[in-house]
N, C-alpha and C positions, 0 to 999 in steps of 0.2 A: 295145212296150217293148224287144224284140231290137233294131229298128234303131235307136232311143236309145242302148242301151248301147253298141251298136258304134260309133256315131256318134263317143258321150264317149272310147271310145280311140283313135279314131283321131285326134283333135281334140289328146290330150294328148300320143301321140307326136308330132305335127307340133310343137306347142311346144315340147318337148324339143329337137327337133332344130335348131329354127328360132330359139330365143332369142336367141341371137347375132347374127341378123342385122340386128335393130331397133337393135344400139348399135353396128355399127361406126361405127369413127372414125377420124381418122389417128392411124396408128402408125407408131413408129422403134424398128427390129428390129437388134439381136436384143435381145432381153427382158431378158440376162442376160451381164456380162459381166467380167471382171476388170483390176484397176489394173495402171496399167504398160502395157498393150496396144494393139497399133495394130491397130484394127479397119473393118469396113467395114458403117456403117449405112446403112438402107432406111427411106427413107419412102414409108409405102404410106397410098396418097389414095383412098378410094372415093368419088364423088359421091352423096350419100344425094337431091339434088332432083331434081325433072325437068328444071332446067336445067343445063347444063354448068360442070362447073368449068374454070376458066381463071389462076389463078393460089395457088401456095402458097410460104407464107416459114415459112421453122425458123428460130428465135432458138436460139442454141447456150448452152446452160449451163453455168455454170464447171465445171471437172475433164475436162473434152473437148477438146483441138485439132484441128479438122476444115482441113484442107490442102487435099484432091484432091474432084473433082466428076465421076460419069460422063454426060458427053454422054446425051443423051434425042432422038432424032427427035422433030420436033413444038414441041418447048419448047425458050427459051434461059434462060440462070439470069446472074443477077447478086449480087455476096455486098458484104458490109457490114464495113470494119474498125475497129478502135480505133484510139487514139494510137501504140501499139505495134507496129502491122502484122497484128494476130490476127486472124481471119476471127470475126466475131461472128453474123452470120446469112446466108441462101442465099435469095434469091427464082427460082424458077420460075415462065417466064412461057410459055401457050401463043402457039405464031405460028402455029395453025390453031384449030380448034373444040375443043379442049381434051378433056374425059374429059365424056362424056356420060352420061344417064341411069342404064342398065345398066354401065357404065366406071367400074374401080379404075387405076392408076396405079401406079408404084414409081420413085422418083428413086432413087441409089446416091452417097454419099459417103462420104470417109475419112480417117483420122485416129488420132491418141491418146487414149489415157483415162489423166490427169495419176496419178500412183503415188501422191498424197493422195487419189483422187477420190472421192467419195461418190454418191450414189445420182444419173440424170442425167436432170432432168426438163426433154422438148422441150415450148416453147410451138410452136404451127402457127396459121398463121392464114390458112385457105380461103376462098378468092374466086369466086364465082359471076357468071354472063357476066349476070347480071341488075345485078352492084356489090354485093351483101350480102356480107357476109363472116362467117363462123364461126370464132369464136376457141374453140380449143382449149387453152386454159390452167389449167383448172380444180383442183381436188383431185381425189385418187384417190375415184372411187365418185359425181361429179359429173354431170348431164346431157353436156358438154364437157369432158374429164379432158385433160390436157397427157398426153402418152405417158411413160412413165418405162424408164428402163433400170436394171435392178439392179447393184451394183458389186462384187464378190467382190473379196476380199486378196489379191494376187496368190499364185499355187501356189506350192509351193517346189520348189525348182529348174527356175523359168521365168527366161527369160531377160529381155529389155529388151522383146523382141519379142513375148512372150508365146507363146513357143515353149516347149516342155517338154525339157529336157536331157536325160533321161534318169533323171531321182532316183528317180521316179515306177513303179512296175512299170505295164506296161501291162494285166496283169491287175488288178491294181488297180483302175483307171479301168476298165476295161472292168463291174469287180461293186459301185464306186459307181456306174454311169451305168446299169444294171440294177435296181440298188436305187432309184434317185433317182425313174422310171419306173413302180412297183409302188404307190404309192398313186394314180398316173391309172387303173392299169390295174384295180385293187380300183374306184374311184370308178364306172366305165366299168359293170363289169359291174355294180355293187349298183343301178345303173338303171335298165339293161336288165330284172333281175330284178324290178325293184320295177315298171314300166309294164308286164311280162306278166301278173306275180302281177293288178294292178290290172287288167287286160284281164279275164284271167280271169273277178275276181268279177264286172265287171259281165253279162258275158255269162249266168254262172249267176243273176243277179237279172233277166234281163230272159226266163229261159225262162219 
């Protein structure tokens, strides 16, 4: 019965810790970001098969202007425009063995986020050296969810750039960006506490 219960915590902290790994997906980073701003998103590709990935396209969603692409050893990219001349989406293609089994990836591009822009959800759609492809398009909380970036008002007194002028006290921002952090760091520990307390009792049921 001891080495049962010790068995069940050890079983439940591995889950705890390991739940995340079962959904990555691709994502385009950062999570969170404000109108008006010329920023620079990450698309990060893990291969979840055992065969290699070899090819990924982001379809760009309105309220974004994406202009510049960072060169990738390995991969070359080609992008897609409208009538207008606007970059609509980005294919990365490998010209070696692509991101294998254990291999994530990060392509880097940049651009605007338009001063109407609302909430900016990337479709992806991953290509495996087998031809199947995984669309990533889905709603938030789907097997395949499309990545989303949140879109914040722009600050006051930012500029075009999304630079801060000065309005702002930097204590300020320093004890929002400490407060905004304090319900991860509450969350963090009431789990810790709650998988030892749990550890605990099994241990005393199984003396």
């Amino acid at each position: 019965m001891k080495k049962t219960g010790t068995l069940l915590a050890v079983c439940l902290i591995a889950m705890m810790m390991f739940a995340g790994v079962a959904s990555a997906h691709v994502t385009v980073l950062p999570n969170e970001t404000s109108q008006g701003k010329y920023e620079v998103f990450t698309v990060r590709v893990p291969t979840e098969k055992e065969i290699a990935t070899v090819k990924v396209e982001v379809r760009f969603p309105a309220g974004v202007t994406i202009s510049r692409f960072e060169p990738k050893f390995g991969w070359t990219y080609t992008t897609t425009k409208d009538g207008s001349g606007k970059i609509t989406s980005v294919v990365w293609t490998a010209t070696g063995e692509g991101l294998g089994a254990t291999e994530f990836g990060e392509f880097k591009m940049s651009g605007k986020v338009e001063n109407d822009a609302k909430d900016l959800s990337w479709k992806a759609y991953q290509t495996y050296k087998d031809g199947s492809v995984v669309e990533w398009v889905g709603a938030e909380g789907s097997d395949k969810p499309a990545s989303v970036t949140k879109v914040k008002a722009a600050a006051p007194g930012a500029d075009s750039h999304g630079h801060d002028t000065g309005a702002s006290a930097p204590a300020e921002a320093a004890g929002a960006s400490a407060e905004s952090k304090t319900p991860l760091y509450l969350s963090i520990a009431a789990v810790v506490l709650g998988a030892l307390a749990l550890i605990v009792s099994l241990l005393k049921k199984a003396k």
